[in-house]
VEXGU-10784 format. One record per residue (C-alpha): x negated, y, z; residue number from 1. Coordinates in steps of 0.25 Angstrom, whole numbers, padded with zeros to 4 digits. Each point is the difference from the previous one (the first is absolute). Layout:
BEGIN
[rec [X,Y,Z],NUM] ...
This chain:
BEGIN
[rec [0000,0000,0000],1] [rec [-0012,0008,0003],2] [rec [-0007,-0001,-0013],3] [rec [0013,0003,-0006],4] [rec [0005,0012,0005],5] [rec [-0015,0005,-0004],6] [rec [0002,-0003,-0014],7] [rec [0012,0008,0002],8] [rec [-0005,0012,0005],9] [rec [-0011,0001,-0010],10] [rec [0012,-0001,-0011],11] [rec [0008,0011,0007],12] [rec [-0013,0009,0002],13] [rec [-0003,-0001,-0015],14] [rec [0014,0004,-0004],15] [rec [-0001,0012,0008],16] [rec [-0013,0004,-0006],17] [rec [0007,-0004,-0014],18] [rec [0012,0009,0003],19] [rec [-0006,0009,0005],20] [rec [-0010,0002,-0012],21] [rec [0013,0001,-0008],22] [rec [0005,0012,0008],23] [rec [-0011,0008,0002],24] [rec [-0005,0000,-0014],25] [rec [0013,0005,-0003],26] [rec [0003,0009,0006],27] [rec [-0015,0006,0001],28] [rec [0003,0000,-0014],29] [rec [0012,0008,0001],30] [rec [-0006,0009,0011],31] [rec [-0013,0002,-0010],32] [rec [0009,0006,-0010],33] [rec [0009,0009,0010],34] [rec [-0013,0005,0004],35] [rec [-0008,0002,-0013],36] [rec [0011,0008,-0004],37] [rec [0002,0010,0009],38] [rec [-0011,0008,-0005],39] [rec [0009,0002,-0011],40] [rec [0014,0004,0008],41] [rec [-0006,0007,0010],42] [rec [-0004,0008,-0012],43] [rec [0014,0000,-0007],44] [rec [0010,0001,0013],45] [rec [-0001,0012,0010],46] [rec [-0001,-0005,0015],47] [rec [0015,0006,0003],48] [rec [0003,-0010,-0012],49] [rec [-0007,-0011,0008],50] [rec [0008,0005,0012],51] [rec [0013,-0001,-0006],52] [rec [-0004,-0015,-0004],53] [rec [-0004,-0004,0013],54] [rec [0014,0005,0007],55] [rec [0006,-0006,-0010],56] [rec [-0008,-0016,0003],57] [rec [0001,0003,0014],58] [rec [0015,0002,-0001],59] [rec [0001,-0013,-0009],60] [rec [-0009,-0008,0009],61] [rec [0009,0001,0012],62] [rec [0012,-0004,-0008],63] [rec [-0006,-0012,-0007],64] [rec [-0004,-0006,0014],65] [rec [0015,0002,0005],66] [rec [0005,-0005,-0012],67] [rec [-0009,-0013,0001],68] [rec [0004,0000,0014],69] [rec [-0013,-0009,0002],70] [rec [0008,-0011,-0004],71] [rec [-0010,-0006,-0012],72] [rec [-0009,-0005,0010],73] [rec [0010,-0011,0002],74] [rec [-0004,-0005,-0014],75] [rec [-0014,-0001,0004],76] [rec [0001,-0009,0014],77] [rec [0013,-0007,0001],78] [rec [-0003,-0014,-0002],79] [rec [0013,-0004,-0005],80] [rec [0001,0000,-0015],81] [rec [0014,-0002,-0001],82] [rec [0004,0013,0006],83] [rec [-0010,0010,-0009],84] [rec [0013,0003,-0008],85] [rec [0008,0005,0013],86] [rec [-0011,0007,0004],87] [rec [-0003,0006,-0015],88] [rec [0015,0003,0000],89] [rec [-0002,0009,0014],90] [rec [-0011,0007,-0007],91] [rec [0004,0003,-0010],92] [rec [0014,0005,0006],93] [rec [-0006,0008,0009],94] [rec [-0008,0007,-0014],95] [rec [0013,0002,-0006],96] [rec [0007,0008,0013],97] [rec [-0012,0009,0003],98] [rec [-0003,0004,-0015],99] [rec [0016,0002,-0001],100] [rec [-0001,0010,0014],101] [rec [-0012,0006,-0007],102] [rec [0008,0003,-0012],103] [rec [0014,0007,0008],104] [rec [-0012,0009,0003],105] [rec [-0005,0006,-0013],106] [rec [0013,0011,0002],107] [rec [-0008,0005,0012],108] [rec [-0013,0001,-0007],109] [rec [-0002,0016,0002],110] [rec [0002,-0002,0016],111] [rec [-0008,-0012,0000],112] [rec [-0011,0009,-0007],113] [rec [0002,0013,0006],114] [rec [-0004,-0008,0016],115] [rec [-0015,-0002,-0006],116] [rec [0000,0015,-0006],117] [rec [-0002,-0008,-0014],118] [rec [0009,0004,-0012],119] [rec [-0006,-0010,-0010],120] [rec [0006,-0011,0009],121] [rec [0013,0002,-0004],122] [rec [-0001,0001,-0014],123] [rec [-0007,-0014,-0002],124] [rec [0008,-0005,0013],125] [rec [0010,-0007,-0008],126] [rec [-0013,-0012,-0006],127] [rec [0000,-0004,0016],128] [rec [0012,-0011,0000],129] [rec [-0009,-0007,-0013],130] [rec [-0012,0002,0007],131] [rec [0004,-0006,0013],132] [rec [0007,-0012,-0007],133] [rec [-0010,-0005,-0009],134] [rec [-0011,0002,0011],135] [rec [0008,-0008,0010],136] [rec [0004,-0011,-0010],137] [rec [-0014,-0001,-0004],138] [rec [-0005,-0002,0017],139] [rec [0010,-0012,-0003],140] [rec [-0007,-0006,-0010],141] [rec [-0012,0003,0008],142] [rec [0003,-0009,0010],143] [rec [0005,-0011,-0009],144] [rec [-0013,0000,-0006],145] [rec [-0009,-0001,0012],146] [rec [0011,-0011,0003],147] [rec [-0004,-0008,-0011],148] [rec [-0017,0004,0000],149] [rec [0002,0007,-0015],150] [rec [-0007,0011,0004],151] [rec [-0006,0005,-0012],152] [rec [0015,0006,-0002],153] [rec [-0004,0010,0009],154] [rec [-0012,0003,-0005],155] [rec [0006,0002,-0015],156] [rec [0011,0009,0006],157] [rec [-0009,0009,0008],158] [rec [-0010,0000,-0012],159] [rec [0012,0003,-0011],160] [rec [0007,0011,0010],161] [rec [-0014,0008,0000],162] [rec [-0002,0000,-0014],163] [rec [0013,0003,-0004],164] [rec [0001,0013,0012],165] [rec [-0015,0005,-0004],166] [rec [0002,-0001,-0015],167] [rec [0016,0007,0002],168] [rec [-0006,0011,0010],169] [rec [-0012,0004,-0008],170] [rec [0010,-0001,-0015],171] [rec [0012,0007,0008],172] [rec [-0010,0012,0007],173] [rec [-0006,0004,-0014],174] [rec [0013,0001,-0005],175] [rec [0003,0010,0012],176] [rec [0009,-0007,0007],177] [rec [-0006,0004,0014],178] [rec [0006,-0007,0012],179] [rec [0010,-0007,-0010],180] [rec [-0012,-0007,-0006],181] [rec [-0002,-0006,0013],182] [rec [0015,-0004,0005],183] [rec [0003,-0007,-0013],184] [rec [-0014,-0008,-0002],185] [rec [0004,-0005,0016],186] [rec [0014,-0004,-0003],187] [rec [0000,-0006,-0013],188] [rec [-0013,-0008,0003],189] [rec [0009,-0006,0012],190] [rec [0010,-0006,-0009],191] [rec [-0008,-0002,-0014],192] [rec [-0011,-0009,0007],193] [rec [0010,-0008,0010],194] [rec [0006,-0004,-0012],195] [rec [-0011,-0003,-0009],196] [rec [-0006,-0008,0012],197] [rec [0013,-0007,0003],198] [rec [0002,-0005,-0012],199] [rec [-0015,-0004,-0003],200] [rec [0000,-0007,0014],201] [rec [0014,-0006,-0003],202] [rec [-0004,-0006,-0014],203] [rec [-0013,-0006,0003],204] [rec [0002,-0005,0015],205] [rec [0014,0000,0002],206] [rec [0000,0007,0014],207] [rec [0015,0003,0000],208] [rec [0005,-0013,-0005],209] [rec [-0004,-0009,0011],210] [rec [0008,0008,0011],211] [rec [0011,-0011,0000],212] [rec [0015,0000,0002],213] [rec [0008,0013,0000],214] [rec [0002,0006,0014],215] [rec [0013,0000,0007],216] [rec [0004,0012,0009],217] [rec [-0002,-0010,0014],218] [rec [-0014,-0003,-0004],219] [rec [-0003,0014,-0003],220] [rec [0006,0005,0012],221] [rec [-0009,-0011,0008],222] [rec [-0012,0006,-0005],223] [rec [0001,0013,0002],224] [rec [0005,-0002,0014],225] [rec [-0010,-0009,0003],226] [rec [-0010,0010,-0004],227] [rec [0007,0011,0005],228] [rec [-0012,0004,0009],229] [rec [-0007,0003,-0014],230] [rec [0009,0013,-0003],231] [rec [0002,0004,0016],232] [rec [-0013,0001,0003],233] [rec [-0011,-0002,-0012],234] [rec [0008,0009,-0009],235] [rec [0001,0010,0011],236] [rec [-0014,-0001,0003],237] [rec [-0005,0001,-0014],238] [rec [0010,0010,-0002],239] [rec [-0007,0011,0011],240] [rec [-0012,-0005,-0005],241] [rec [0003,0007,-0012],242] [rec [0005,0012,0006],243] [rec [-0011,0002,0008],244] [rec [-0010,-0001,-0011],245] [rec [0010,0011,-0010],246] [rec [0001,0008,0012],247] [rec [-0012,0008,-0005],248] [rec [0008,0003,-0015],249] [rec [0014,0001,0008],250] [rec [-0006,0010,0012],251] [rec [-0010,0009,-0007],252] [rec [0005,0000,-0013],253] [rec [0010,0012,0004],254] [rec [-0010,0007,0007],255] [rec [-0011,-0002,-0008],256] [rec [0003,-0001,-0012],257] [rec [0000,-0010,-0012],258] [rec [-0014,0003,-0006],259] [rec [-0007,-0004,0015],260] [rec [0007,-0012,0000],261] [rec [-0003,-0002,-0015],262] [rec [-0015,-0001,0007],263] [rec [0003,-0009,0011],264] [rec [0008,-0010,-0009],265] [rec [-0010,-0001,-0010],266] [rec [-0010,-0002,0010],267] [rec [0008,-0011,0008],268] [rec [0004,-0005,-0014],269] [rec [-0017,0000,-0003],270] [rec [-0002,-0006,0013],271] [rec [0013,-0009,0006],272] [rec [0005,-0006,-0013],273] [rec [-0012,-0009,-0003],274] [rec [-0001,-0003,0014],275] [rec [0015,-0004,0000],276] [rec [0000,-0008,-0012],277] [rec [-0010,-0008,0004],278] [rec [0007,-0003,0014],279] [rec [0012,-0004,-0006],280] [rec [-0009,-0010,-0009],281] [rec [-0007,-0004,0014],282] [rec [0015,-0001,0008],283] [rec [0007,-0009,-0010],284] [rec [-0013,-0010,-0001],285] [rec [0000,0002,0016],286] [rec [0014,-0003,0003],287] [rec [0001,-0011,-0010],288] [rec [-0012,-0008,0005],289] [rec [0003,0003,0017],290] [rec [0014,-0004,-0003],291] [rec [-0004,-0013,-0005],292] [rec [-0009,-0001,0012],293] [rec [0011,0002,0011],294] [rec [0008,-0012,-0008],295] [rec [-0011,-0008,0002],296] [rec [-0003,0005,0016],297] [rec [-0013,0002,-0006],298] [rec [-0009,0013,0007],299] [rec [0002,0016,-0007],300] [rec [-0010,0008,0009],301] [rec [-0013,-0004,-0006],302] [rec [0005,0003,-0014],303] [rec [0005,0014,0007],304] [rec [-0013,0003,0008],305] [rec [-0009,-0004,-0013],306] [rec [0011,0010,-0008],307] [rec [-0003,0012,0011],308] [rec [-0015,-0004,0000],309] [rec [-0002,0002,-0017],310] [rec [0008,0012,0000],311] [rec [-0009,0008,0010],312] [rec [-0014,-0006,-0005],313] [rec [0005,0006,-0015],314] [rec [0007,0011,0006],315] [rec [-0008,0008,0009],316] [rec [-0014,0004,-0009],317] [rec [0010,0000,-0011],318] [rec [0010,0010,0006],319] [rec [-0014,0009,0008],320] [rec [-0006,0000,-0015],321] [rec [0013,0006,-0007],322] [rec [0001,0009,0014],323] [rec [-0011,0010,-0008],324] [rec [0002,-0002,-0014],325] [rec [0015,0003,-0001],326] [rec [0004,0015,-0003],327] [rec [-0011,-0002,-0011],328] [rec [0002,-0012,-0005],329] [rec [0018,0004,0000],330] [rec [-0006,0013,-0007],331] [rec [-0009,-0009,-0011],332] [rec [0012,-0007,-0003],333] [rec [0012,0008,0002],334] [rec [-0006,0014,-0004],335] [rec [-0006,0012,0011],336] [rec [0016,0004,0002],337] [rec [0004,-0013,0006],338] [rec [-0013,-0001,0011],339] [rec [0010,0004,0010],340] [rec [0006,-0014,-0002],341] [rec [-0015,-0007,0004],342] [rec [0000,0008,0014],343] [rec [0015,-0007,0002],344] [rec [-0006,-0014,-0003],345] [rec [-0011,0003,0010],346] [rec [0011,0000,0012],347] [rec [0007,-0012,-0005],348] [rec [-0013,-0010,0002],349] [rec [0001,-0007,0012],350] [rec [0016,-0001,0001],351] [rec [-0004,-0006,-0017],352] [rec [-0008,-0010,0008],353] [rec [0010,-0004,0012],354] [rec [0010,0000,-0011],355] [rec [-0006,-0011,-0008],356] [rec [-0002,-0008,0013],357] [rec [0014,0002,0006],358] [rec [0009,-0001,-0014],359] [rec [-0006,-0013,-0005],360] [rec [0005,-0007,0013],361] [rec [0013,0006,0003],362] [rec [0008,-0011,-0004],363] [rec [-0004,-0008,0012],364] [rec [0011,0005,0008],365] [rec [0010,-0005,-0011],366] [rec [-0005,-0015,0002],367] [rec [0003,0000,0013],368] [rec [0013,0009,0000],369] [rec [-0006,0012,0010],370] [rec [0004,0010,-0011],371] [rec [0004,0008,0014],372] [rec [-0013,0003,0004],373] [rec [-0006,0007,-0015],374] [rec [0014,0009,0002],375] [rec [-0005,0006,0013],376] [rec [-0015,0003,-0007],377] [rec [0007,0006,-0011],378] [rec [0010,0009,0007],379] [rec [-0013,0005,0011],380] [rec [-0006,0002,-0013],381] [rec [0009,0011,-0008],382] [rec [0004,0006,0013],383] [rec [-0015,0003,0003],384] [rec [-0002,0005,-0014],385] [rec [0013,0007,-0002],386] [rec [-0007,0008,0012],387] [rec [-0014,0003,-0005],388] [rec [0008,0004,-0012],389] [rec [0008,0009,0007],390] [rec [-0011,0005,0006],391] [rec [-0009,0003,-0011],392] [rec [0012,0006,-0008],393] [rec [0001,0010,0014],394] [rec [-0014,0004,-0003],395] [rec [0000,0001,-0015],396] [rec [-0012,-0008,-0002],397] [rec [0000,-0010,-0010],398] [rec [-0012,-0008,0002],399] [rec [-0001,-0001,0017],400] [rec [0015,-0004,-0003],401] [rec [-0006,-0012,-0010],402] [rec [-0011,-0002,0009],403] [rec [0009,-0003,0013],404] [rec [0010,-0008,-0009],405] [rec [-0012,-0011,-0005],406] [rec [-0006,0000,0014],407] [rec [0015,-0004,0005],408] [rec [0000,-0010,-0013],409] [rec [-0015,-0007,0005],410] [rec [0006,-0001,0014],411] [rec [0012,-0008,-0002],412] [rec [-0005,-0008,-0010],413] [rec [-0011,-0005,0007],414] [rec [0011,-0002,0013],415] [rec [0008,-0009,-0011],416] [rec [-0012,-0008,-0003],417] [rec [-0001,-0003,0014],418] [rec [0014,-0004,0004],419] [rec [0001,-0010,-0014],420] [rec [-0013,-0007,0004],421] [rec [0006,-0002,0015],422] [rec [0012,-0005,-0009],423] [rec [-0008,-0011,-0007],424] [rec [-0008,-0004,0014],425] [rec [0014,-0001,0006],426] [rec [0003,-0010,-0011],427] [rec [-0013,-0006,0001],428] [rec [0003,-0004,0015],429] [rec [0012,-0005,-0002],430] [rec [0008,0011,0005],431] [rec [0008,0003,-0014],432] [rec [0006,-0009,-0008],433] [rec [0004,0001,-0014],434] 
């Protein structure tokens, strides 16, 4: 038995470094494209055009978590195959109500707009319903192909989606389209590579024609109660987590203006988006194979501790080096009028690196249903923020207001990562079941 379930481990270590591999040469790829072009945009969109965009995601971004309502992850760790189509029937109902709610909306778009002092909002306001829909159908399919290991799915959607929202940007911008350019290359890359993945996915592999039986009302209902700590507490978790990371655009963006918060989106864009990618790629992987090693009663910490351990052996010089180089470096690629944006980054640095540790292992509570806990961290979290943010709003200084708000970000990512490994050494000793 011994010898056997070392045979094992080594298989499963392997496909991790396999699927892994898939998903971080794609979406490095994808993330190699984003960045080379900004030279480009950042030369054809003003930074108040860049503000405008970055309301507009952060507003999407909030609405395509509650339309998910953190459901998919059922179609990546219920054991049961028989029920994937009850709980793709919850999903996908749950798309269909929020994106319905988004819509009755659009009539309200001028006082929606007019909260964030931004009048371009309302006039594209009315693309968010499609936006939110395809985003959040396409989290679906997400999970069914983590489900089913194809993850180079994943990798040819986030490699399509850049091409297509670099090529559309820079085509749309020399047209003079200004923050048009930008709304449009979001939105329709939403829909047009969903469905040309889909499809693609579908025709080779056959990921939706393998879910079984049609669901009935009974077994649909089953599992969203069932899983109804997924929308109470996770949702809501994820759901402040958002707010408190948009606070910044939904705060200062009255009092400061578009055009600073044009600067300090490009330079979360510049500095977060790889950063977040590349965690996601890392979560889905993490989640996957830690799942399969609770079925099995199998240990998680060493894969958690080694995780923690790589991070801060790559992070630290790494993150120290960019400490100096990055107002010039942000200058070289952006232009001299976007410095401003590498001064930004520098104050992001250590909350980037407790970020990567913290986000990646976040599901841990999920496994063992102690959702509760991550809805506490998360409220302490936007409340301390909303503060500093108030604060710095009082004093009208932009950059002590950014710099307390990462310092708050480091602090309570660094507190999270300690409560989910206590979590996993709970499990470890017996002390939580599955």
């Amino acid at each position: 038995m011994q010898i056997k379930n070392k045979y094992i481990n080594r298989f499963l270590q392997s496909r991790i470094v396999r699927n892994t591999s898939v998903l971080l040469s794609g979406n490095m790829l994808a993330q190699i494209i984003t960045l080379a072009a900004y030279p480009i945009i950042s030369r054809i969109y003003l930074p108040d055009e860049m503000g405008t965009l970055n309301l507009f995601v952060s507003i999407f971004a909030i609405l395509v978590l509650i339309a998910n309502a953190e459901y998919q992850n059922i179609l990546v760790f219920h054991k049961s195959e028989k029920d994937l189509p009850s709980a793709l029937a919850v999903c996908l109902g749950c798309v269909a109500l929020v994106s319905l709610i988004v819509l009755a909306s659009v009539p309200f778009s001028d006082e929606i707009a007019s909260l964030f002092g931004s009048t371009d909002l309302a006039d594209w306001y009315f693309l968010m319903p499609i936006y939110v829909a395809a985003t959040a159908v396409w989290n679906i399919c997400d999970s069914l192909i983590i489900r089913k290991k194809l993850f180079k799915y994943i990798s040819l959607y986030l490699v399509l989606l850049a091409l297509y929202n670099v090529a559309l940007k820079i085509l749309l911008g020399n047209l003079g389209w200004s923050t048009a350019g930008l709304i449009i290359s979001a939105v329709s890359g939403s829909v047009l590579i969903l469905l040309a993945v889909c499809f693609y996915a579908q025709g080779k592999d056959k990921i939706f024609s393998s879910l079984g039986e049609r669901p009935t009302w009974a077994s649909t209902l089953a599992i969203a109660r069932e899983y109804i700590k997924f929308p109470k507490f996770s949702l809501s978790r994820k759901t402040i987590n958002l707010l408190a990371k948009a606070l910044p655009i939904f705060m200062l963006s009255a009092h400061f203006g578009m055009t600073e918060i044009g600067f300090y989106s490009m330079g979360l864009l510049l500095a977060h988006t790889p950063i977040n990618v590349a965690c996601g790629s890392l979560y889905k992987i993490m989640f996957r194979f830690v799942s399969e090693k609770v079925w099995n009663n199998e240990k998680i910490l060493p894969v958690i501790k080694k995780y923690i351990a790589s991070v801060l052996m790559v992070g630290i010089p790494s993150f120290a080096l960019l400490y100096f180089i990055l107002p010039d470096l942000t200058a070289l690629l952006l232009g001299d009028d976007w410095r401003i944006s590498g001064e930004y980054i520098r104050l992001m640095l250590p909350w980037l690196l407790a970020f990567t540790i913290a986000d990646v292992i976040d599901f841990i509570p999920q496994l063992f249903k102690k959702q509760e806990g991550l809805l506490i961290i998360e409220i302490i979290d936007i409340i301390t923020k909303f503060a500093v943010l108030l604060l710095g709003i009082q004093f009208a200084d932009f950059y002590a207001t950014l710099l307390l708000y990462f310092v708050s970000c480091f602090v309570v990512n660094v507190g999270k990562t300690i409560w989910l490994i206590t979590i996993a050494s709970a499990y470890e000793k017996g002390k939580l079941g599955y």
